[in-house]
C-alpha positions, 0 to 999 in steps of 0.5 A: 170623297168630295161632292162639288159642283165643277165647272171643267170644259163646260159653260156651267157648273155640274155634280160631281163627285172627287176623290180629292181633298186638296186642289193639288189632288183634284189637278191630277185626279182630273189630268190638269195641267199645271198651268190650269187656274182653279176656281174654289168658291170665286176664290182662286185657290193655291194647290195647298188650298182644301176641296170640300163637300159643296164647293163650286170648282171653276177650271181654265186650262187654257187663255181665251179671247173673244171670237176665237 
């Protein structure tokens, strides 16, 4: 079990705690599509790439435009 800071349908990052250890688990630990991009540390990470006790964990799940 991770403890992260995650950053998911929010505008700031909160606690959590994952039972995930790859990006790959947490995309379906958290029902993310796969076209979501994942943040890991300001990085964006592969699903291969490791979740790790301290993390700062940004989602977008979808493209944003200004005003909408």
């Amino acid at each position: 079990m991770a403890a992260i800071k995650l950053m998911n349908n929010s505008a700031s990052f909160s606690d959590a705690s994952v039972n995930s250890a790859t990006v790959s688990a947490l995309r379906s630990e958290l029902s993310l599509p796969s076209t979501a991009v994942i943040n890991v540390n300001g990085t964006i990470a592969s699903d291969n790439d490791p979740i790790s006790d301290g993390d700062f964990v940004a989602t977008v799940t979808n493209n944003k435009t200004g005003g909408q």
